[in-house]
LOLO-846494 format. One record per residue (C-alpha): residue in one letter; x, y, z. Coordinates in steps of 0.5 Angstrom, whole numbers, padded with zeros to 4 digits, always signed. Layout:
N
aXYZ ...
***
This chain:
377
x-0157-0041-0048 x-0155-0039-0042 x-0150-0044-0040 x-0147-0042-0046 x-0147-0035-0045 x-0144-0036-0038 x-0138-0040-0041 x-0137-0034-0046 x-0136-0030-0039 x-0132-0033-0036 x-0127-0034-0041 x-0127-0026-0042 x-0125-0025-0035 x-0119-0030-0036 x-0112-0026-0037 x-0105-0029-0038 x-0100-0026-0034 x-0097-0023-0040 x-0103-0019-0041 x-0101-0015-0035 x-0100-0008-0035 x-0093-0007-0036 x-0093-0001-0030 x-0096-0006-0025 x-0091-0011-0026 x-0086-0005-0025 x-0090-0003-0019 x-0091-0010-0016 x-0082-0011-0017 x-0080-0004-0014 x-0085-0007-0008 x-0082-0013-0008 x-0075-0011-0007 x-0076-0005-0003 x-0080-0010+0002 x-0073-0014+0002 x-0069-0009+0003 x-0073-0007+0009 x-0073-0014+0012 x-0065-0014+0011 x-0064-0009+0015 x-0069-0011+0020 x-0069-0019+0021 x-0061-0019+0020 x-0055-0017+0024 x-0054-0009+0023 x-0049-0004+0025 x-0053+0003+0029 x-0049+0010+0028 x-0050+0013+0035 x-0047+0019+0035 x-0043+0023+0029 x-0040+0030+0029 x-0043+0034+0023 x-0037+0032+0019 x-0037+0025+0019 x-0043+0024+0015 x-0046+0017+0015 x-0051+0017+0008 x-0059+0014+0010 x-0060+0008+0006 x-0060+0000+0007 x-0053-0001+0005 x-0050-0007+0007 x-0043-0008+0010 x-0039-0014+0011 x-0037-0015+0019 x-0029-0016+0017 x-0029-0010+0015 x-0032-0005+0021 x-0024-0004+0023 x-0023-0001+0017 x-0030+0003+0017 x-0027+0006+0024 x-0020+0008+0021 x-0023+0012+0016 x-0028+0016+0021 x-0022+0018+0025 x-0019+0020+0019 x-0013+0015+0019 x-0011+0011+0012 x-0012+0004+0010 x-0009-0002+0006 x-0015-0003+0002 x-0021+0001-0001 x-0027+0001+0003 x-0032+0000-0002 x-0038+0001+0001 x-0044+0008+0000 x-0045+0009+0006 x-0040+0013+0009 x-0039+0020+0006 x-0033+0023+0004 x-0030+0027+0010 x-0027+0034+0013 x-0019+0035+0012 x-0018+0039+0017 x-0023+0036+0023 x-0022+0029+0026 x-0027+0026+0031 x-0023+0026+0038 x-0026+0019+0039 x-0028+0013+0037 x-0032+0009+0042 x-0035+0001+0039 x-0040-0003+0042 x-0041-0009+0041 x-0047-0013+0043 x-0048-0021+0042 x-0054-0025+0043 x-0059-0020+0039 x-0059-0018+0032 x-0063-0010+0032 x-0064-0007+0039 x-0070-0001+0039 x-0065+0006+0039 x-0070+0010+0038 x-0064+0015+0037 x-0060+0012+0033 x-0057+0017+0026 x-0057+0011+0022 x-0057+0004+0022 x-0054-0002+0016 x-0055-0009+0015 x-0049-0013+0018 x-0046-0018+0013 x-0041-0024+0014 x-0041-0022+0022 x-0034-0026+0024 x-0030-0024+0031 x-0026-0017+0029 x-0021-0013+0033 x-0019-0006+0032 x-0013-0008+0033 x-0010-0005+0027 x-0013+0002+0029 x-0010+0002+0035 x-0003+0001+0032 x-0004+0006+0027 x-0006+0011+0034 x+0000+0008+0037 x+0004+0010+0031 x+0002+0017+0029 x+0001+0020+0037 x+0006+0017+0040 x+0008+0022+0043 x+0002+0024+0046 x+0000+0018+0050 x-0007+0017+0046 x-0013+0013+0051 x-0015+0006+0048 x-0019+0001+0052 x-0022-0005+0049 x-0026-0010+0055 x-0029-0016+0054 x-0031-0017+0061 x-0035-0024+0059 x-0028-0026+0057 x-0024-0022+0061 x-0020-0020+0056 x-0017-0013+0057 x-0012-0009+0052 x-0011-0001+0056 x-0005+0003+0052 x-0003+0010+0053 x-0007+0015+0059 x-0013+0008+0059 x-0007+0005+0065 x-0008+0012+0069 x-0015+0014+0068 x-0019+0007+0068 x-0013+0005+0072 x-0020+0002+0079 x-0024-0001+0073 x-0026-0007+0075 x-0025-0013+0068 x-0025-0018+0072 x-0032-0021+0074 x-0031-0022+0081 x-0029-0014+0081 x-0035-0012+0077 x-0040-0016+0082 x-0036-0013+0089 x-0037-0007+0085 x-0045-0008+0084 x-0045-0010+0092 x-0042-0002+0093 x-0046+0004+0093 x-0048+0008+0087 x-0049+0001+0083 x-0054+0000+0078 x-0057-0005+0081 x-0060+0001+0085 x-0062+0005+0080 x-0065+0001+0075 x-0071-0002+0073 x-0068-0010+0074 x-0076-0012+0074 x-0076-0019+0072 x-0068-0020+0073 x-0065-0023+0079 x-0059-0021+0083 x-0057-0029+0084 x-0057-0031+0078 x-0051-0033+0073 x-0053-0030+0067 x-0056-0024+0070 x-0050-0021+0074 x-0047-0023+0068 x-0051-0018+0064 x-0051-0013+0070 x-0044-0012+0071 x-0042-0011+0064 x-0048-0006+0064 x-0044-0003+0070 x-0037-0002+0066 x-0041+0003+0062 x-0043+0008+0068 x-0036+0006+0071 x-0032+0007+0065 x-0037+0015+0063 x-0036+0016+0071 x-0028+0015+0070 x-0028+0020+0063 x-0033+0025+0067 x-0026+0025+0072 x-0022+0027+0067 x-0025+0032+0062 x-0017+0033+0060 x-0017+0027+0056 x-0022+0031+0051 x-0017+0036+0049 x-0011+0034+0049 x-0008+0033+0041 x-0009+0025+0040 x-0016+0022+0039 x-0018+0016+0043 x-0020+0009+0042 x-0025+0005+0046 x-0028-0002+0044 x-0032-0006+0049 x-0035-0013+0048 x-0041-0015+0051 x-0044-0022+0052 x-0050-0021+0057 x-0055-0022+0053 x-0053-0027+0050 x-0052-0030+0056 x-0060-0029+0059 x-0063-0031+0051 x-0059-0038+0053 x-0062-0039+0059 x-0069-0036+0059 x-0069-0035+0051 x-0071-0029+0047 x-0079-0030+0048 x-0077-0029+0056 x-0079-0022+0061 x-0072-0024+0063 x-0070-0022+0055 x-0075-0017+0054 x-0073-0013+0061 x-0066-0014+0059 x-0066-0011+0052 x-0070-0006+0055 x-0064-0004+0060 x-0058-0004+0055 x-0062+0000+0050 x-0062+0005+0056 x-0055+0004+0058 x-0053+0005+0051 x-0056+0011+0049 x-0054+0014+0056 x-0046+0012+0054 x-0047+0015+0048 x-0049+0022+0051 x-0043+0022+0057 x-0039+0020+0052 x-0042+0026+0046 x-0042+0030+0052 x-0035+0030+0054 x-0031+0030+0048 x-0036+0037+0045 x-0040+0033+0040 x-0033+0031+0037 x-0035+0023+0038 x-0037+0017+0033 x-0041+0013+0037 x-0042+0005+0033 x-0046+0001+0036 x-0046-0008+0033 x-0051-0012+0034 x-0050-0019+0032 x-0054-0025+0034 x-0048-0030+0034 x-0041-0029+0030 x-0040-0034+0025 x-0033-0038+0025 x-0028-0035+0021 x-0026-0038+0014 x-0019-0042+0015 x-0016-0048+0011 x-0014-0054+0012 x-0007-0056+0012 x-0004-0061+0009 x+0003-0064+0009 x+0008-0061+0005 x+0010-0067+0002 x+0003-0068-0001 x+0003-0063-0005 x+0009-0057-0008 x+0009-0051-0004 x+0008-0045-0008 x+0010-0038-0006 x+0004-0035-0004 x-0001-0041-0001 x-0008-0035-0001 x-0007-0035-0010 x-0007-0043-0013 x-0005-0040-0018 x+0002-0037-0016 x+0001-0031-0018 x+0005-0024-0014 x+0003-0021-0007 x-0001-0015-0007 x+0002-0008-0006 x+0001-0005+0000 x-0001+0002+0002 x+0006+0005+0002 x+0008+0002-0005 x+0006+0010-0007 x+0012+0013-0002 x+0017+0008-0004 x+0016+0010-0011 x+0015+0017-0011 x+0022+0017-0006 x+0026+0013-0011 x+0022+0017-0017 x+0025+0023-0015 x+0031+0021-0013 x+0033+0019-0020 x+0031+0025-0022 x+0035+0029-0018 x+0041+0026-0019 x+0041+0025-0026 x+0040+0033-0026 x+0046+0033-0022 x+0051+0029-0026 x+0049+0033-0033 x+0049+0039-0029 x+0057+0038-0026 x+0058+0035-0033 x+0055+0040-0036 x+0060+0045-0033 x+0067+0041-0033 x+0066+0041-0041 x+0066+0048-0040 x+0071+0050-0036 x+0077+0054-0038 x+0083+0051-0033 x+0087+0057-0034 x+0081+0060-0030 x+0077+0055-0026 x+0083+0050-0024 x+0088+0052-0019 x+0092+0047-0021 x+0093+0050-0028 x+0094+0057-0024 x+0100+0056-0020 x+0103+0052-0026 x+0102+0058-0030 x+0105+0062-0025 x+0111+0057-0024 x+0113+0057-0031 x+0113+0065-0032 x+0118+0065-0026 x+0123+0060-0028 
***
């Protein structure tokens, strides 16, 4: 009786997953992706707003953003057109009147999130290939040509350097090379005295790699402190750098290392302090992005063939011959040629309008001086 009583029991607190309530497994859903979406923007790649002018607005929100499409995210926060719609909530509709006056985006390579404490916003980093604002700087190049704006995009790893307008003059003793940035950490007034190296070496590859490129940021803020002037003239500017560092000590020491955790440390602090100088000088009038990437991913390309081994096509992106896609001048063009036509088809009915209608006695020399010819003879 009693083991019969038992059985009765248990089977009554048995339930089948569809006996659930249905608010707890609408609960337990919303759980589920909420946790997801903080872990996407937490454990991935991201993209950090560091500073922003109150009329550039960035909304809060873990919206992803694709790595190809950071140039086109920078144009439109400086107020410039682009060839395609970015479709993406995160950026706010801004001012007509109001542009920011610059533009400064740091790339950091070998770690997807540092601690910025204060950051505005923060994304999750989707498909993060090598990108350039190579196009932006055109576009600058095109709209204020008269007015010299400053661009300076710097890969001290790779040494690569790109300076247009006033950068030649202003950043004209920065060191870009790494043989000039580690003569410039041995002079006074280098980080390497007045920051908290603690595990980090002064003879190690990868240390002063990660410290000269620490030293660019306080040369390149030393500089604009130099030249207040630059803020105010009529054109925005443009600065870019890539910094390789820490990647750098993640390979040689690994991200578990003092070395690492000393170093992400430093470059938090250097970044915020970035973001202030440049802030400062350009009146709050400054859009401050930071990328953190653990590794960038190859880029998509296609293999070649011969083209004897198949027909060549007129567009080899489509597969399926179909026509390019217009680009963003096309409305110009159409509205030129549009109104174009109008007017001189208003002007033909018009002069034919009054050449039907005109008297040649009265309207038409010609027929004057006949007439008077003719009533003298």
């Amino acid at each position: 009786m009693a083991s019969r009583s038992c059985h009765v029991t248990c089977v009554a607190r048995k339930r089948s997953p569809s006996e659930n309530p249905p608010e707890m497994n609408r609960a337990i859903i919303s759980a589920v992706f909420a946790l997801l979406s903080v872990l996407s923007g937490v454990l991935g790649d991201s993209l950090t707003i560091l500073r922003s002018p109150h009329y550039v607005t960035f909304r809060d929100g873990q919206w992803p953003i694709s790595g190809e499409k950071i140039p086109d995210l920078v144009a439109l926060t400086m107020g410039f057109s682009i060839r395609e719609d970015l479709d993406w909530p995160g950026l706010s509709i801004g001012s007509l009147f109001q542009r920011p006056r610059a533009n400064a985006l740091i790339v950091v390579r070998g770690m997807d999130s540092l601690d910025l404490p204060k950051n505005l916003s923060s994304y999750p980093l989707e498909n993060p290939v090598p990108f350039t604002l190579d196009s932006v700087a055109n576009t600058m190049h095109t709209l204020f040509a008269d007015s010299t704006p400053v661009v300076l995009q710097l890969a001290p790893s790779e040494e690569r350097l790109y300076m247009m307008g006033m950068a030649n003059t202003v950043f004209e003793d920065l060191p870009v090379t790494l043989q000039q940035i580690r003569g410039r950490l041995s002079q006074d007034g280098s980080v390497l005295t007045s920051l908290p190296l603690v595990s980090l070496s002064r003879s190690n590859e990868a240390d002063l790699l990660f410290l000269s490129e620490v030293q660019v940021l306080y040369d390149i803020s030393a500089l604009l402190q130099k030249h207040k002037h630059l803020a105010k003239d009529p054109a925005p500017d443009l600065y870019s750098l890539e910094l390789a560092g820490l990647e750098e000590i993640a390979r040689r020491y690994g991200t578990d290392s003092p070395q690492f955790l000393d170093a992400t440390r430093v470059l938090a602090s250097a970044l915020q302090k970035f973001a202030d100088d440049i802030s400062n000088i350009y009146g709050n009038n400054a859009v401050v992005e930071v990328v953190t990437v653990k590794s960038f991913e190859a880029p998509l390309t296609r293999k070649s063939r011969s083209i004897l081994e198949s027909k060549q096509i007129s567009n080899p992106a489509s597969p399926y011959n179909l026509a390019y896609k217009y680009n963003f001048e096309y409305a110009v063009i159409f509205n030129i040629v549009l109104w174009l036509m109008i007017i001189l088809a208003l002007a033909v009915i018009a002069i034919s309008y009054n050449l039907w209608n005109m008297d040649p006695g009265y309207d038409s020399i010609i027929y004057r001086m006949t007439n008077q010819k003719i009533r003298i003879d």
